[in-house]
C-alpha positions in Angstrom: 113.1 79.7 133.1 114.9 76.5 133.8 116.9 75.7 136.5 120.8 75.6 136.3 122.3 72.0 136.5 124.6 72.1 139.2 127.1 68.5 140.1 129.2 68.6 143.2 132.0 65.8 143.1 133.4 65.0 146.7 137.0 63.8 147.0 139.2 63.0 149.6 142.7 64.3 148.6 144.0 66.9 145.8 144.3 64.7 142.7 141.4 62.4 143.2 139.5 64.7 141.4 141.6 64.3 138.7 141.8 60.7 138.8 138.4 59.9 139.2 135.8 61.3 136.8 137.3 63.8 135.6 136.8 63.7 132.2 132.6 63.6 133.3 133.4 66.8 134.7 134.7 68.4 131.6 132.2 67.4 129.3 129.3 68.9 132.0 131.5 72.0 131.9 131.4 72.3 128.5 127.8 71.7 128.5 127.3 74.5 130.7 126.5 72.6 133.9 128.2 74.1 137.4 130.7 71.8 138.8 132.0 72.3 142.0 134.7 70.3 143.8 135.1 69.4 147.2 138.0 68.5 148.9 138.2 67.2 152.0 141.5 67.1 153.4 144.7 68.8 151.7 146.6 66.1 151.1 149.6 66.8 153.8 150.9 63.4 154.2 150.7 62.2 150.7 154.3 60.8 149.3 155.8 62.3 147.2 154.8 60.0 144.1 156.7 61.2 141.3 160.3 59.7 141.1 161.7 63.3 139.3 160.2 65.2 142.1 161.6 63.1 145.0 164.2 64.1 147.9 163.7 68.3 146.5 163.9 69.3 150.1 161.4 72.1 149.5 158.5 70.1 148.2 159.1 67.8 151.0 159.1 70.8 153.5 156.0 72.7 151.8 154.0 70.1 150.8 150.9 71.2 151.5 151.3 74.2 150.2 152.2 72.5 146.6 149.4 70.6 146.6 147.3 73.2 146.8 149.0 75.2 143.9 148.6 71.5 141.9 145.2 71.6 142.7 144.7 75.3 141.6 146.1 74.5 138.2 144.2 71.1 137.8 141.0 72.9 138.6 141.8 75.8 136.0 142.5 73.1 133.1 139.0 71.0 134.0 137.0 74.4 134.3 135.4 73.5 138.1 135.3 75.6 141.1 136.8 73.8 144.0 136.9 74.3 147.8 138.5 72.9 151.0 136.7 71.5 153.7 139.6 72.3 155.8 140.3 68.2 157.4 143.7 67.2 157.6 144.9 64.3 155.6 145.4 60.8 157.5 148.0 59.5 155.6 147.9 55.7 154.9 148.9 53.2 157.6 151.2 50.7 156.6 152.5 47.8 158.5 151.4 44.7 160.2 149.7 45.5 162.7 148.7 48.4 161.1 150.0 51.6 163.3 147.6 54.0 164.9 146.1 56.6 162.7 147.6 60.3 164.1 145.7 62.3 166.4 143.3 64.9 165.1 143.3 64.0 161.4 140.4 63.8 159.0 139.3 59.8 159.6 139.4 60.5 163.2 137.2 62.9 163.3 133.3 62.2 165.0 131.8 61.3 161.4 128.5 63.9 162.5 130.7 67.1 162.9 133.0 66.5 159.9 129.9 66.5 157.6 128.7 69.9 158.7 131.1 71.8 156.5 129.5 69.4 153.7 126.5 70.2 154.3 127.1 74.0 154.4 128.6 73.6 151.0 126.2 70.9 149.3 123.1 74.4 150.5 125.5 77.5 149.5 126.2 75.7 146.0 122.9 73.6 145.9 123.6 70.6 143.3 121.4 68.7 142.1 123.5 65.8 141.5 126.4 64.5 144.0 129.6 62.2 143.4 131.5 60.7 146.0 133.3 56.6 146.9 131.6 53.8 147.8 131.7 52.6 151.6 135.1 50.5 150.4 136.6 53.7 149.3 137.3 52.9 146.0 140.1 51.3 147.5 140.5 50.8 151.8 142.4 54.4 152.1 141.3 55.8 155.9 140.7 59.2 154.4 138.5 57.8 151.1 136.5 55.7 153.4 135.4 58.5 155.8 134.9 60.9 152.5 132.2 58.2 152.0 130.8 58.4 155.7 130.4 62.2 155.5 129.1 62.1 152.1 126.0 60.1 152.8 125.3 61.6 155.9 125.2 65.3 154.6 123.3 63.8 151.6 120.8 63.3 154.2 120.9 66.0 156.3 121.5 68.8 153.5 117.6 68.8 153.1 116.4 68.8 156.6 115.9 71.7 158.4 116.1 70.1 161.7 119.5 69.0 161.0 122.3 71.7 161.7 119.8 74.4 161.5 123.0 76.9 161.3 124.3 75.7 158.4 122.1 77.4 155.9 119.1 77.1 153.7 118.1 73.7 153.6 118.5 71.8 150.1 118.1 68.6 148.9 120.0 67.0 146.2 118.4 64.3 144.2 120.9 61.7 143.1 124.2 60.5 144.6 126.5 58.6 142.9 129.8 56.0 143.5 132.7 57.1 141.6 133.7 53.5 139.9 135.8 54.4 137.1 138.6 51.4 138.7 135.7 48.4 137.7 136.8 44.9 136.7 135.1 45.5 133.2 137.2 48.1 132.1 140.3 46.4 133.0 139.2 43.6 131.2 138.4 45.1 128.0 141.4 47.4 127.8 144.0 44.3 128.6 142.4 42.1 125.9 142.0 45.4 123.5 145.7 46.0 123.9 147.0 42.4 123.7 144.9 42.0 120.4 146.7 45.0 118.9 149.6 43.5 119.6 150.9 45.6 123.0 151.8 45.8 126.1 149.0 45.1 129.0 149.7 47.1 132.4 147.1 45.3 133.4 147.9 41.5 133.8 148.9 41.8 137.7 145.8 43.8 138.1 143.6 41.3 137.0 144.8 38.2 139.0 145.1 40.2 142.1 140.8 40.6 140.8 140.6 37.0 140.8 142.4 36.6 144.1 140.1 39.1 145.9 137.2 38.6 147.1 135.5 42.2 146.8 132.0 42.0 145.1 132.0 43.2 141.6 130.2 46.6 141.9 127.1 47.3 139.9 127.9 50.3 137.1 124.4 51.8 136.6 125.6 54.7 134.3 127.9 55.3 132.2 128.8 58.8 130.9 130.5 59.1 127.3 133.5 62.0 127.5 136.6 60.7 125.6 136.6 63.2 124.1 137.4 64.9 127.3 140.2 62.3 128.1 143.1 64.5 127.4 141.8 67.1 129.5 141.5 64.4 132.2 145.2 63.9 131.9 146.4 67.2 131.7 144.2 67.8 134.9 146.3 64.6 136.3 149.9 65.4 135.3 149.1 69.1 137.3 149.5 67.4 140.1 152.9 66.8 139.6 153.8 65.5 142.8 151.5 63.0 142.5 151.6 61.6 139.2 154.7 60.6 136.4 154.2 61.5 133.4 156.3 58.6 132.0 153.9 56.3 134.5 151.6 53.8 134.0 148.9 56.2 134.4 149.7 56.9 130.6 150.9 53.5 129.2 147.5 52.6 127.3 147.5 55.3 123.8 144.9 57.7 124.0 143.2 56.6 120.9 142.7 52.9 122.5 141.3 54.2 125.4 139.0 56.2 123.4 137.8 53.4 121.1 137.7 50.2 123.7 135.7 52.2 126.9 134.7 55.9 125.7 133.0 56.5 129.0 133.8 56.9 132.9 131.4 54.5 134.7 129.7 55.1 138.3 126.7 53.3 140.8 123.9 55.1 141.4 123.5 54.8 145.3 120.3 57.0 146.0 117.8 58.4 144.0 114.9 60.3 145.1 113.6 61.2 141.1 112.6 58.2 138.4 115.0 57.2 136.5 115.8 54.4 134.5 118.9 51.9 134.4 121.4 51.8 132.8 122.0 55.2 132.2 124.4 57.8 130.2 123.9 60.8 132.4 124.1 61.8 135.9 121.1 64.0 135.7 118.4 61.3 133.7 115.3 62.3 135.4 116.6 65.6 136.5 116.8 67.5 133.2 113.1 66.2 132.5 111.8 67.9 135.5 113.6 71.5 135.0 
């Protein structure tokens, strides 16, 4: 009897699951793998995004609560299970100096304690693979950063008995990957794929504030094919409605380009602990040889 093949994606905020990898997620779905979100915070000082949505004074009042009904559509329409690890959003900072962060939110939080919940989730559902940001974030949000921070340590600890011993059965999950669907060689091939066809580029701004920066390029060890799954990504994405324009330039590049320039959504592997072999085209290469 094999063993069921079981991802667990780790996000900071309702939406980012949407946003990043979610049309990976759909295609494991489909292929009969378990997926199980995890959100960390619930997403009670995001803006309200959407210019149709703004000043309605009961989003604005109940925000939280519509979040979470955004979230339970999105999760309906990419076919996951998702649960809350309870932290309450940060917000982001703005400002120069930056102002303090406010008391008792999520990136505040001792960095040990917050990943116990994790942990207690990563040996109830017991996946074998794990998805999560890089230490920048994906981008320098407070609450994406410490997503990162809690992610590697309970990727640690999950497996350790020693390490909260009341948090259940110890398990071990065998790969962990960086979410880096936002990577420099995307951009570049979907600007010069649209400007060859004659449109519009979103991207132009994007790429010289890339040549300004002076992040490292990141390293995209697999790439997993799913456009095919790209329309369920953006349904999933325009669920969260508070979040996301549909008119935006979320949606400016045609489906059909997207599909035919960069078919896949790309991620870093960051640990390992079966063989595997680089570059890959699925999250569980040398897991599904072992089952």
């Amino acid at each position: 009897m094999t063993e069921q093949l079981r991802l667990m994606a780790v996000h900071a905020h309702p939406d980012d699951e949407s946003s990043k990898g979610a049309a990976m997620m759909a295609k494991y779905v489909s292929e009969g793998v378990e997926v199980l979100v995890a959100t960390c915070t619930g997403g009670e000082r995001g803006s309200i995004l959407n210019p149709k949505l703004q000043g309605d004074p009961y989003i604005e009042k109940h925000i939280h609560e519509v979040r979470a009904k955004e979230m339970a559509e999105a999760r309906e329409i990419l076919g996951v299970r998702q649960e809350w690890l309870g932290f309450v959003d940060s917000g982001l900072p703005e400002g120069d100096p930056l102002p303090p962060l406010p008391e008792g939110c999520f990136a505040l939080k001792d960095v040990d304690e917050a990943a116990e919940p994790l942990v207690r989730l990563i040996r109830a559902f017991r996946p074998q693979v794990v998805t999560t940001y890089d230490e920048n974030g994906g981008y320098p949000h407070p609450d994406h950063i410490m997503t990162h921070k809690i992610s590697m340590v309970a990727f640690e600890a999950a497996g350790d008995a020693d390490r909260y011993p009341d948090a259940g059965e110890p398990w071990q999950p065998q790969k962990l990957y960086y979410n880096q669907g936002f990577n420099r060689a995307r951009t570049v091939a979907l600007h010069e794929g649209l400007l060859a066809r004659g449109l519009d580029s979103p991207y132009a701004e994007w790429l010289e504030r890339w040549e300004e920066s002076s992040m490292p390029e990141r390293q995209l060890t697999t790439r997993v094919p799913c456009a095919e799954f790209f329309p369920t990504r953006d349904k999933a994405l325009i669920a969260h409605a508070t979040q996301i324009d549909p008119d935006g330039g979320w949606f400016r590049v045609p489906m059909d380009v997207q599909q035919e320039i960069w078919p896949t959504e790309d991620f870093e592997l960051a640990r390992s602990l079966v063989d595997t072999s680089l570059p890959e085209s699925d999250l569980f290469a040398g897991i599904r040889e072992n089952r």
